[in-house]
C-alpha positions in Angstrom: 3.3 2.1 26.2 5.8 5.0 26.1 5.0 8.1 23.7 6.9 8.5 20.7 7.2 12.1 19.2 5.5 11.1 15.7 3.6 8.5 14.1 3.7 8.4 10.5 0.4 6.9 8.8 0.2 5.9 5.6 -2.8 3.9 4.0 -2.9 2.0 1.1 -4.9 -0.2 -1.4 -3.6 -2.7 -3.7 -0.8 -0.2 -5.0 2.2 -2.4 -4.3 4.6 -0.5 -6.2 4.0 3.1 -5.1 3.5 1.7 -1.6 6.8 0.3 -2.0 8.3 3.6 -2.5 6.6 5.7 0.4 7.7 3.2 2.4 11.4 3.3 1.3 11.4 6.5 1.9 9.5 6.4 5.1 12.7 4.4 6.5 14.9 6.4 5.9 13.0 9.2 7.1 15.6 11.3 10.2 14.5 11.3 13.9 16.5 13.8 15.2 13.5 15.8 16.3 12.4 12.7 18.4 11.8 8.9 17.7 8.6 7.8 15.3 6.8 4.7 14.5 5.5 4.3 10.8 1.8 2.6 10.6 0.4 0.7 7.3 -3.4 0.6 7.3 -3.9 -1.3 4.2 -7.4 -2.0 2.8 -7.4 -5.1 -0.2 -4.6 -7.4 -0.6 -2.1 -7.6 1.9 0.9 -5.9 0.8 4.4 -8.1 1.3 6.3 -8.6 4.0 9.8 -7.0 2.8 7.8 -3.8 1.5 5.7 -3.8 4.7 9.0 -4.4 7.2 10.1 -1.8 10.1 6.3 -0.7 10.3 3.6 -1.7 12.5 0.5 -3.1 10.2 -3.4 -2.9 10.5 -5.5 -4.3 8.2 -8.4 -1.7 7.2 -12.1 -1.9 8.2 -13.5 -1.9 4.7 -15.3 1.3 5.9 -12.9 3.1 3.0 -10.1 5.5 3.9 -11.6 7.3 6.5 -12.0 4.3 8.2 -8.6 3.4 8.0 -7.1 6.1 8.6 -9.0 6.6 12.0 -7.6 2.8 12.7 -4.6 4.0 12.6 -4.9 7.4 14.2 -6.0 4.9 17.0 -2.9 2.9 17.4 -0.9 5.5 17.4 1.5 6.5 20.2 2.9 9.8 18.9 2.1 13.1 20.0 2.2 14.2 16.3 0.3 12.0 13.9 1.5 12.6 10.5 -0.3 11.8 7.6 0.8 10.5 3.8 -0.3 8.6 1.2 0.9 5.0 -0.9 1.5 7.6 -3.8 3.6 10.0 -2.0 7.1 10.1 -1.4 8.7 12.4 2.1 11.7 13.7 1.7 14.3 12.5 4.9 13.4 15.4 7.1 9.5 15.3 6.5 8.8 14.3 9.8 11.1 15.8 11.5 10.1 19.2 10.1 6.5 18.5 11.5 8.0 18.0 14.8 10.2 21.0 15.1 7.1 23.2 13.9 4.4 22.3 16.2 7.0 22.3 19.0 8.4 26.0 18.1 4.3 26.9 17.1 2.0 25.7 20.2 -0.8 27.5 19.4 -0.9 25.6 16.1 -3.1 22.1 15.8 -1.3 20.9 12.7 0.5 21.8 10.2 0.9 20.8 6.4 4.0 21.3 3.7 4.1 21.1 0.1 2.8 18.8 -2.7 5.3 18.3 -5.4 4.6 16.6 -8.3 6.2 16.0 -11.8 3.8 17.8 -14.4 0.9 15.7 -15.6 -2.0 15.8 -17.7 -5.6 16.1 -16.1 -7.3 14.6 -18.7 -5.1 11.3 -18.9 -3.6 11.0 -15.5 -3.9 12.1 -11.9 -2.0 13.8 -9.3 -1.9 17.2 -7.3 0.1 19.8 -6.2 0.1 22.4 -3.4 3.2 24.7 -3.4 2.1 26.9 -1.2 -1.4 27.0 1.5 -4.2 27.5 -0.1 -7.6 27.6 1.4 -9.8 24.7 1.6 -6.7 23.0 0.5 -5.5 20.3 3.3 -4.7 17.0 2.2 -3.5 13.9 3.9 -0.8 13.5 1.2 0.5 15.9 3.3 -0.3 17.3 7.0 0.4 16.5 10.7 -2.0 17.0 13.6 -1.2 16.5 17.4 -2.8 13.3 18.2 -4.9 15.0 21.3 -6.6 16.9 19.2 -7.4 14.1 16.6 -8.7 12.1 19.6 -10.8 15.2 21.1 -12.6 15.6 17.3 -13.2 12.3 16.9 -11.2 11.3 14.2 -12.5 11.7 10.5 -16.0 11.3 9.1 -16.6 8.4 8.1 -20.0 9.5 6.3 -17.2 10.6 4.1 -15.5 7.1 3.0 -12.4 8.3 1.3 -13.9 11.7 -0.4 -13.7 14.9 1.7 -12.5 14.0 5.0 -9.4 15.5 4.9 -10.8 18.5 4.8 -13.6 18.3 7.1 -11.0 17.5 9.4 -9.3 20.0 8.9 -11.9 23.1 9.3 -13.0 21.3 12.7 -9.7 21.6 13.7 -9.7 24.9 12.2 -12.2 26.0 15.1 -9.3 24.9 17.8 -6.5 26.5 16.0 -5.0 27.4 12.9 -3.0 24.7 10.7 0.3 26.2 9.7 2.7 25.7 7.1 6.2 24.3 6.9 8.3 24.4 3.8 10.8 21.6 4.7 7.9 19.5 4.9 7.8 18.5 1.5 6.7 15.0 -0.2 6.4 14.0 -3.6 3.4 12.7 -5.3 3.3 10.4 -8.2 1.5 10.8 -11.3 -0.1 8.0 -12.6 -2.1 7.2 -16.0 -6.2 7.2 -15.3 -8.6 6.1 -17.7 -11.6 8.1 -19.2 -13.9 6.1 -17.2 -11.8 6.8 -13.8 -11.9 10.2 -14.3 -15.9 10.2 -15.1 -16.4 7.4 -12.0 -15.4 11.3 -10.2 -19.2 12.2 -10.4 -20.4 9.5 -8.4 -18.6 11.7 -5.1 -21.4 14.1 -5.3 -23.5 13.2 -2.7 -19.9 13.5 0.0 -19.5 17.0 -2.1 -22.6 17.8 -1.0 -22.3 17.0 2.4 -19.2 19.0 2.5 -20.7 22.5 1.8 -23.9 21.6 3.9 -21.0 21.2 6.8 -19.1 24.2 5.8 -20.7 26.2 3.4 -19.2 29.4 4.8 -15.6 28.6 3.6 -16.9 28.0 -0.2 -17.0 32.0 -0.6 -19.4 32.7 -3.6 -20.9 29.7 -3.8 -21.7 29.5 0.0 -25.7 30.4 -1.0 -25.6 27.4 -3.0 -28.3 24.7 -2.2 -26.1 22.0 -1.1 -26.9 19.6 -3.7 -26.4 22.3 -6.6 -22.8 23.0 -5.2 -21.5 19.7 -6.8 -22.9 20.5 -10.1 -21.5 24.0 -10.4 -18.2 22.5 -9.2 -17.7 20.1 -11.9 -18.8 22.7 -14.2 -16.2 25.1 -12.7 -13.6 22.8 -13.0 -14.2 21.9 -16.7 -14.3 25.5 -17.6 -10.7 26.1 -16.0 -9.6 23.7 -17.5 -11.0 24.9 -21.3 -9.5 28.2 -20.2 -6.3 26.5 -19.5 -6.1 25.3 -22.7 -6.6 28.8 -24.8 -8.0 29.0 -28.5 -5.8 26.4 -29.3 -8.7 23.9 -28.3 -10.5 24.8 -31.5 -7.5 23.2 -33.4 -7.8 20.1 -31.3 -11.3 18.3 -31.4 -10.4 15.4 -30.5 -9.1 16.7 -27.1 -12.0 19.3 -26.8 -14.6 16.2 -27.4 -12.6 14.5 -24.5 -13.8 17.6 -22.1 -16.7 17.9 -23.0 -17.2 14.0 -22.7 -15.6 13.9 -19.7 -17.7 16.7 -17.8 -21.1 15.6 -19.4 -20.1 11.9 -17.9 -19.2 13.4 -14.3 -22.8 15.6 -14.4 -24.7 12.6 -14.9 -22.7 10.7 -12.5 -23.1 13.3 -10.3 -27.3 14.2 -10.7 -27.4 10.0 -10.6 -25.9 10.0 -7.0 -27.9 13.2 -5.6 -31.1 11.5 -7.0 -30.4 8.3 -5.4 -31.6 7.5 -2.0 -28.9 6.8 0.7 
C-alpha cells in the first residue's frame, strides 16, 4: 500500500459524544502538507457508524490504551503518526502543522503543540493543559512521531495499560532525538465533570508510577533518589499540596472544600500504598 504523509490516531472508549466531536473535526482537518488517513481504535462499545465514517476502524485488544494505540500505530501507512484523543478537538491545520515541522526539522523524532482547555476545576472535573513544552510533559492528546521510529522502539509499553506510556515513549525517543514544538499544532481538550471517587480511583496507578521513575528516574530531578515505590507517594502528596497553595488562606474560610482535599488525597494514598502492597 502506498505511503501517506500522516496518520491521525485517535482512541476511544465508550465516549460517544466527545468522540463525535474529535472526529468532526478530524474531517475537516487540511492536507495541504500531504494526504492522511484517520484511524479509530476503539476499546468497549462500538461507536456508530455515521460518527465513525471517513476513518479506517480497529477494534482494541482489551490490553488498555497502550494496547490500542500500538494497534493502530501498526496499521498505519503514514510517515508521521499523529496522535489525539476522544476528548480532544484539532484545529484544521493540526496535522498539517506536524507535517511541515518534521519535514523543515529532520533531526527531530516528533513533535508536540499545545493543550488548550477551557478552565476547570481539579477537584470536580478533569482536563489538562500544556501551553508551552514542559518537561516530562508529552501527551498523546497531543504529539506526532515519525512512524520509523515508533516501529524501531517498539511501540508503547504495555506494562503501562493506559497510565504513563506516553511518556515513556517519549524519553525513549528522547535518546534518538529531541521532540520539538509547534505552535500551530494546537487541539482542544474538553473538560468534563469527575466524581470524588474517580478522582481517588487515581491512587490505584501507583504501581505504573512506580515503574515510571524506576525507568527514568534521572528526568524526575529532586526526587530522582527516591526509592521507586516512595516516588508515587510523594507525588500525590506534592500534588495536593499545590493544590492547597493554589487555593491561599482563603481555604480556612471554606471547610467544606478543604475536607474535600484532604479526603481526596488521604483516599489516593491508600489507593496508592494498596496497589504497591499488592502482588502483580
Amino acid at each position: 500500500m502506498a505511503e501517506l504523509a500522516a496518520s491521525v490516531l485517535i482512541i476511544t472508549k465508550d465516549r460517544p459524544v466527545e468522540l463525535a466531536a474529535a472526529m468532526a473535526a478530524a474531517r475537516a482537518l487540511q492536507s495541504g502538507a500531504g494526504p492522511h488517513e484517520v484511524i479509530v481504535v476503539y476499546d468497549g462499545e462500538r461507536p456508530s457508524a455515521a460518527t465513525l465514517a471517513g476513518a479506517q476502524v480497529i477494534e482494541g485488544t482489551g490490553e488498555g490504551f497502550a494496547g490500542a494505540r500500538n494497534a493502530g500505530v501498526h496499521a498505519a501507512r503514514g510517515e508521521i503518526v499523529c496522535f489525539t484523543d476522544d476528548d480532544c478537538v484539532p484545529s484544521a491545520g493540526w496535522a498539517d502543522a506536524a507535517i511541515r515541522h518534521l519535514r523543515e526539522h529532520p533531526h527531530e523524532v516528533g513533535v508536540q503543540g499545545p493543550i488548550l482547555s477551557q478552565p476547570w476545576d481539579p477537584l470536580y472535573a478533569h482536563s489538562m493543559s500544556l501551553p508551552a513544552p514542559l518537561k516530562t510533559s508529552y501527551w498523546t492528546a497531543n504529539i506526532a512521531y515519525r512512524r520509523a521510529l515508533l516501529e524501531t522502539l517498539g511501540g508503547f509499553d504495555g506494562r503501562f495499560g493506559g497510565v504513563g506510556e506516553d511518556l515513556d515513549l517519549s524519553l525513549r525517543a528522547s535518546a534518538h532525538g529531541p521532540i520539538g514544538w509547534c505552535e500551530e499544532m494546537r487541539v482542544e481538550h474538553t473538560p468534563k465533570p469527575v466524581s470524588f471517587r474517580d478522582i481517588v480511583r487515581r491512587g490505584a496507578r501507583a504501581r505504573q508510577q512506580a515503574l515510571l521513575h524506576e525507568l527514568h528516574a534521572e528526568q524526575f530531578g529532586h526526587a530522582a533518589r527516591l526509592p521507586h515505590r516512595l516516588f508515587p507517594l510523594v507525588s500525590i502528596l506534592h500534588i495536593w499540596a499545590r493544590q492547597l497553595r493554589a487555593e491561599g488562606p482563603r481555604i480556612l474560610l471554606r471547610p467544606r472544600r478543604l475536607a474535600r482535599i484532604v479526603g481526596l488525597a488521604t483516599g489516593q494514598l491508600y489507593l496508592a500504598a494498596k496497589a504497591l502492597l499488592t502482588r502483580p
